[in-house]
C-alpha positions, 0 to 999 in steps of 0.5 A: 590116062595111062602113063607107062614110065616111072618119073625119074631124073635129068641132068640138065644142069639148068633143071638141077639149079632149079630143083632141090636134090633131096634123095639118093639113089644108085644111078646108071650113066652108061651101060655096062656092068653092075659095079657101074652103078653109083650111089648119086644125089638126085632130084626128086621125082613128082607124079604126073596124072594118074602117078603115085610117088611112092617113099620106098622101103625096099626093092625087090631084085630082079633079072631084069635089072641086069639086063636093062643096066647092060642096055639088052632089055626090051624096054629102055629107060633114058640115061641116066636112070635107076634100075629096079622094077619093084618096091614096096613103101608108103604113099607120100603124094598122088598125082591128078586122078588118083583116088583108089589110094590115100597118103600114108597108104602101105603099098607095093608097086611095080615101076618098070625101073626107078626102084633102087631110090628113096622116091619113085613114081608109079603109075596108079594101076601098078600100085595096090595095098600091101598085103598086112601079112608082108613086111617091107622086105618080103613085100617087095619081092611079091610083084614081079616074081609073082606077076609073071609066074601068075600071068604065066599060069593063069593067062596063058597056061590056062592051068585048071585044077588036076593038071600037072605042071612042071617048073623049071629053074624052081628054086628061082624068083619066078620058078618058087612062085610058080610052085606055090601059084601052082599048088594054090590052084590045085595042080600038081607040082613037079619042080626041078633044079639043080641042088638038093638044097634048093629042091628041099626049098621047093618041097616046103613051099608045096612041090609034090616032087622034085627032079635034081636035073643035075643027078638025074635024067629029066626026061626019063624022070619025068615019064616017070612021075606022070606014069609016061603020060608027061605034063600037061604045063611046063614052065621054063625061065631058064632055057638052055639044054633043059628045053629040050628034054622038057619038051619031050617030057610034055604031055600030047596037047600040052603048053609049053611056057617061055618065060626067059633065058636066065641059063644064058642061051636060048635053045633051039626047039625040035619043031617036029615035036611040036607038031607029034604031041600037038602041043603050044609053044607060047610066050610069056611077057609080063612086062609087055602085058601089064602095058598092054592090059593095064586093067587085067593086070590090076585084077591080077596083082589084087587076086595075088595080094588076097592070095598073100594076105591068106598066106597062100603064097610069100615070097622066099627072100634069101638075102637083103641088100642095103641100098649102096651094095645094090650092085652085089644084089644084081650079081647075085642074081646074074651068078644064081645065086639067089633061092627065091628072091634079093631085096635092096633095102633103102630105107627103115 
């Protein structure tokens, strides 16, 4: 049995009486803004079958979790909730039909929302070992950037070795990882953004080159690495006026991956060039395919876990956040401000 929510809180004030409010948590009550979130006391969340309650270390911060506080995301929790999508942390009770695991265990989980708290549940099959060669920090920023970007490549890019790949928003959560997965799986990598600073932090992590799209023309750039031919994958969590000279830049038959708006607007494609280059247009919603495929999934995140525990692939974590500033994380995020990942420490 799949269950797909992390187990929270209510504020039944009758249910409260009855339950001991034993963690703390940042707490969303109305939709709005980040500074809206409050460091509250709460119940204690218990797993239900096939859950594990996991005490966090730390939370990775995401995107997401600005738009699910402001009530514009795909999925939406009940009110009150707390936002975060990914934790690292120790197991510290399994619910019925969990056996993969043990308490005490070293994990790290994807929970949808829950993570900004010092208890969360999450379903089993989003749970797997900590990799040895992360700590808690660094750890809880692995899943989602890397379950997204892997996803992306790998399930719907179809990347085979020798391909060029182009990543937008490269310096990003998702655009990083997607320039070591890239590398791991032996393609070119073209990563592109928007400072030299975070285009040096793209080199180290294994881009063969780089376009500053700020200084420099990204569609000429780009006929200009690949000898006119164009790239064979383009990656873009960004969307905005970058689309468009992306797609140009895309080789006949190529892919071009939809991963999300983080520039705030969602551009309108060209479709005739579309159909010119014969290429796809396709989207990636690694938050819907985990639900859907919660076994594929799992495969994914423990061929991620063994590619970290080669020290393939870590995330760049740029800033820990302790768990009452959780608010300037988000808008850390929000402002890109952030260079790979900001984490929430909850708790040593």
């Amino acid at each position: 049995m799949f269950i797909f929510a992390p187990t929270f809180f209510k504020t039944d004030n009758f249910l409260l009486k009855l339950k001991n409010i034993d963690m703390k948590a940042m707490v969303c009550r109305a939709f709005g803004t980040p500074q809206s979130l409050k460091l509250e006391d709460v119940p204690s969340p218990k797993p239900g079958v096939g859950q594990i309650l996991i005490s966090v270390k730390s939370a990775g911060v995401n995107f997401p979790d600005s738009l699910i506080i402001a009530g514009r995301y795909q999925f939406q929790p009940e009110m009150p909730f707390s936002p975060g999508g990914e934790v690292s942390g120790v197991v510290k009770e399994l619910g019925e039909g969990v056996n993969h695991l043990k308490l005490g265990d070293e994990v790290i989980a994807t929970t949808g929302w829950g993570g900004y708290a010092e208890e969360v549940t999450a379903p089993a099959y989003n749970v797997i070992p900590k990799p040895k060669t992360l700590d808690y920090d660094t750890a809880a920023g692995f899943i989602w950037t890397y379950g997204t970007a892997y996803h992306a490549l790998k399930d719907r890019g179809e990347l085979q070795a020798g391909q060029v790949v182009l990543v937008l928003g490269a310096a990003g959560g998702v655009g990083l990882a997607a320039v070591e997965l890239a590398k791991a799986m032996g393609a070119t990598v073209i990563a592109a953004a928007s400072t030299e600073e975070k285009l040096a932090i793209c080199k180290a992590k294994g881009a063969d080159e780089t376009i500053n799209y700020v200084e420099e023309d990204l569609k000429a750039r780009i006929k200009e690495l690949t000898n006119k031919k164009g790239v064979d994958i383009v990656l873009d969590p960004v969307g905005g006026d970058m689309t468009d000279p992306a797609l140009r830049g895309i080789a006949w038959g190529g892919k071009y991956l939809v991963v999300g708006f983080a520039a705030g607007s969602i551009p309108k494609l060209p479709l005739n060039l579309v159909l010119l280059k014969a290429c796809s247009v396709t989207g990636v919603f690694w938050g819907s395919f985990w639900r859907k495929y919660p076994e594929k999934n799992y495969q994914n995140m423990l061929e991620l876990g063994e590619m970290a525990s080669k020290g393939l692939v870590k995330p760049h974590i740029s800033k820990v956040y302790p768990l009452e500033k959780a608010a300037d994380a988000i808008l850390s995020i929000t402002n890109r401000q952030v260079k790979g990942k900001a984490v929430v420490k909850v708790s040593e």
